[in-house]
C-alpha positions in Angstrom: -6.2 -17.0 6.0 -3.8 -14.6 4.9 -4.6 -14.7 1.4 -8.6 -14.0 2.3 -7.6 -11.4 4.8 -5.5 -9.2 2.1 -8.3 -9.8 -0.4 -11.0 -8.7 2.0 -9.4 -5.6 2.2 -9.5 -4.8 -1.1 -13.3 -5.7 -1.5 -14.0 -3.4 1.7 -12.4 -0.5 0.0 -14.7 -1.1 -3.3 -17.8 -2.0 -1.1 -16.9 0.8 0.7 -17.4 2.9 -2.5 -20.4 1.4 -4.0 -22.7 1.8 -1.0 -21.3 4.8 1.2 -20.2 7.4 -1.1 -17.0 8.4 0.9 -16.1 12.0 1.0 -12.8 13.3 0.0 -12.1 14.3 3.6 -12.9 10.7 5.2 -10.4 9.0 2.4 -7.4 11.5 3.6 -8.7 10.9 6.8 -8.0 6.9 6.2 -4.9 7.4 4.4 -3.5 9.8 6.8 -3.8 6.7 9.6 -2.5 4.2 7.1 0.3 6.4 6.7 1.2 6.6 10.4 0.4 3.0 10.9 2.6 2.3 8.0 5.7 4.5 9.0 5.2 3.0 12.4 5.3 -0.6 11.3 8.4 0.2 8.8 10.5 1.5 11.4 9.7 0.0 14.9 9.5 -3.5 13.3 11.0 -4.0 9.5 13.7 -1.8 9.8 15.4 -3.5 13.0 15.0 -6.8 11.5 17.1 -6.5 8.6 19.7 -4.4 10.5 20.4 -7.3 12.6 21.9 -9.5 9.8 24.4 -7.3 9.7 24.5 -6.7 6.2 26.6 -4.1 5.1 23.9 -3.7 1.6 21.3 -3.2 3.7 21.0 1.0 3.1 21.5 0.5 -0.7 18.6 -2.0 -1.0 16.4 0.4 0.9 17.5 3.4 -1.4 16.9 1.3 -4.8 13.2 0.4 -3.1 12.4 4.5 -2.7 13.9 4.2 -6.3 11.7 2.1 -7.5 8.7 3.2 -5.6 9.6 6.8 -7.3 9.3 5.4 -10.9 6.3 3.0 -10.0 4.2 6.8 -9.0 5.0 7.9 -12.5 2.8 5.3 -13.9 0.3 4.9 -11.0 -0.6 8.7 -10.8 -0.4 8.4 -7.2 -3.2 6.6 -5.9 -1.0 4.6 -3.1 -1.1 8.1 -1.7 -4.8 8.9 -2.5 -3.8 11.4 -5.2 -5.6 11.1 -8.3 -7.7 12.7 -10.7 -10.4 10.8 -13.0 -10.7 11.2 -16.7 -14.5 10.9 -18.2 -15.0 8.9 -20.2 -12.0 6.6 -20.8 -11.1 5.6 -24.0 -9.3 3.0 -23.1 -8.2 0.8 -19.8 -5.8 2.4 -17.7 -2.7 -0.4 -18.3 0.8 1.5 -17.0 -1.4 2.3 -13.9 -2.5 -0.8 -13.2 0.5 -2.7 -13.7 2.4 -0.5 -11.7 -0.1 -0.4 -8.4 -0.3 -4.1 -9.0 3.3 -4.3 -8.9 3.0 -2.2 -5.6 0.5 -4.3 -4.4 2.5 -7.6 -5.2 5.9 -6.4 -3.6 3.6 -5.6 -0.8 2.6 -9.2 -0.1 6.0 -10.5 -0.5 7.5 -10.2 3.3 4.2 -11.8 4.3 5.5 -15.2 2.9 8.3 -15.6 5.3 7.4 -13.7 8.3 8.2 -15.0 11.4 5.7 -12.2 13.1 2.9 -12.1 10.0 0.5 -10.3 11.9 2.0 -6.8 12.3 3.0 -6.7 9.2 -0.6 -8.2 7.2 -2.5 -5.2 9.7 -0.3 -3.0 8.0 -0.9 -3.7 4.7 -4.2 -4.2 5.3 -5.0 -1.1 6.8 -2.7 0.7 3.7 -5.1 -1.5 1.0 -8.0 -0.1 2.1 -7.6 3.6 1.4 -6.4 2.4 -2.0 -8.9 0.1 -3.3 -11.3 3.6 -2.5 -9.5 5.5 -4.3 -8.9 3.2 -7.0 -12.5 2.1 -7.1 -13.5 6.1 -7.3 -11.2 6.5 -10.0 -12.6 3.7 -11.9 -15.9 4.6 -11.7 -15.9 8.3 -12.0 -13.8 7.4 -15.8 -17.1 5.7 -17.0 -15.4 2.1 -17.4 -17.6 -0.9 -18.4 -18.4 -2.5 -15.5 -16.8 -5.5 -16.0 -13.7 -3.8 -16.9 -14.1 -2.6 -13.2 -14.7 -5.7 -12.1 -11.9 -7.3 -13.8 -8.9 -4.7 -12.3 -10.3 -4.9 -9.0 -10.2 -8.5 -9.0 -6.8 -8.5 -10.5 -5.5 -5.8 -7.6 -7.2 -8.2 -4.8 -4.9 -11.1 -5.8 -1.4 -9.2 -6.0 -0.5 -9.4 -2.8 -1.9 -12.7 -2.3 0.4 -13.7 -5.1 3.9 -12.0 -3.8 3.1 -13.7 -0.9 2.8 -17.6 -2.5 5.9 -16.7 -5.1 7.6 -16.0 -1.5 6.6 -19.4 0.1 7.4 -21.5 -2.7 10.0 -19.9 -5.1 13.8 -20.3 -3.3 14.9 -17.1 -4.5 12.9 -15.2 -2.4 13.8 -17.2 0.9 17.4 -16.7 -0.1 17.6 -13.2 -0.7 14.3 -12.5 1.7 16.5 -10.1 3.7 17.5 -7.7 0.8 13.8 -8.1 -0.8 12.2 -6.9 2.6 15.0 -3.7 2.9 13.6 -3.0 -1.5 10.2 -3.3 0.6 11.0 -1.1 3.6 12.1 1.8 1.1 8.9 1.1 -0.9 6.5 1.7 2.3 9.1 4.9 3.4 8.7 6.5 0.0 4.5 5.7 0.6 4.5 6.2 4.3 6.1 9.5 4.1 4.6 11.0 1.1 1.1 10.2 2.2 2.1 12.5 5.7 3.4 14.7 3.8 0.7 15.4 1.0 -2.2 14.4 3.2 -2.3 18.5 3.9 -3.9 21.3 2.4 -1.0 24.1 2.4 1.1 22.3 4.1 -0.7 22.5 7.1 -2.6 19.6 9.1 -5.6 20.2 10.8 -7.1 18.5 14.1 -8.5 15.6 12.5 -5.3 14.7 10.4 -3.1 15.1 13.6 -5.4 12.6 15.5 -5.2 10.3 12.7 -1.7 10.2 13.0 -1.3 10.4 16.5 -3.9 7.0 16.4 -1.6 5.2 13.8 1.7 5.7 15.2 0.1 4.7 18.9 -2.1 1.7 17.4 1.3 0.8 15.7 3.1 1.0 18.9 0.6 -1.2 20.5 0.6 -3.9 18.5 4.0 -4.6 18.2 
């Protein structure tokens, strides 16, 4: 169920794409509550779990995952935060940025394989796909890919996070170590959740909307846990 769930979201994003024509505005709109709901989950429900092992580590793991997040943007051009621009007319496929968001996307799933509370956590993700399978799908199509190409990357996104979370369930190393993983994780979606906040503003100003939105995702996140 989990694995169809975080596929799903993925194909809603693309569907999304191909039939609606989102504006610029609705995506920010979107990200803006992934964001929130994001932050939300990271700190009212990741963030105390791995605290209470009492792991003195804990704060270095989180820092190396806002590292690593921080190198992974250099490559993905920022489309986990809805920033990119399209090139016409590609020459070739885009390979550093889709390994990297699919390394994003695979980290993602990885928690999910040994959660104890999976719910809160797959919403979350979920709800963070979304925006980024439209973005990615816009990008994709604007650059004048084949459309199996297209195809073929959006199918191979679908399945990372699927895939961190079955390497999770069935490879020891990642029960072992699951609480230094999740704290690589929880710097990964602070680096995200913060920059998306953050950037999801013209001027560094937020209108009405963009308030609302994250006013929504920090209460929705509240809510659910």
């Amino acid at each position: 169920m989990i694995y169809f769930v975080l596929i799903l979201s993925v194909i809603i994003g693309a569907v999304i794409v191909l039939f609606t024509k989102p504006t610029k505005s609705f995506t920010q709109i979107l990200l803006t509550f992934s964001g929130a709901y994001l932050l939300s989950v990271t700190i009212l429900h990741l963030l105390p779990e791995v605290f209470e092992t009492h792991n003195a580590s804990i704060g270095l793991f989180i820092l190396f995952g806002i590292l690593i997040q921080s190198i992974l943007e250099n490559f993905s051009k920022g489309v986990e935060h809805g920033h990119i621009h399209a090139h016409k007319h590609l020459k070739t496929v885009p390979w550093l940025l889709i390994i990297s968001l699919s390394l994003h996307a695979f980290f993602e799933g990885i928690p999910l394989g040994n959660e104890n509370d999976r719910n809160t956590l797959l919403w979350a993700i979920v709800i963070h796909k979304i925006p980024i399978a439209i973005v990615l799908t816009t990008f994709l199509i604007q650059s004048k890919l084949n459309k199996g190409i297209i195809f073929g990357i959006i199918s191979f996104f679908a399945l990372m996070s699927p895939l961190g979370c079955i390497v999770c369930e069935y490879i020891p190393f990642f029960n072992i170590y699951l609480t230094e993983i999740t704290a690589i994780i929880i710097g990964v979606f602070l680096h995200i959740s913060t920059i998306i906040l953050f950037e999801s503003s013209e001027n560094h100003s937020y209108n009405f909307k963009k308030l609302i939105a994250i006013l929504v995702g920090f209460g929705v996140a509240w809510l659910s846990l």
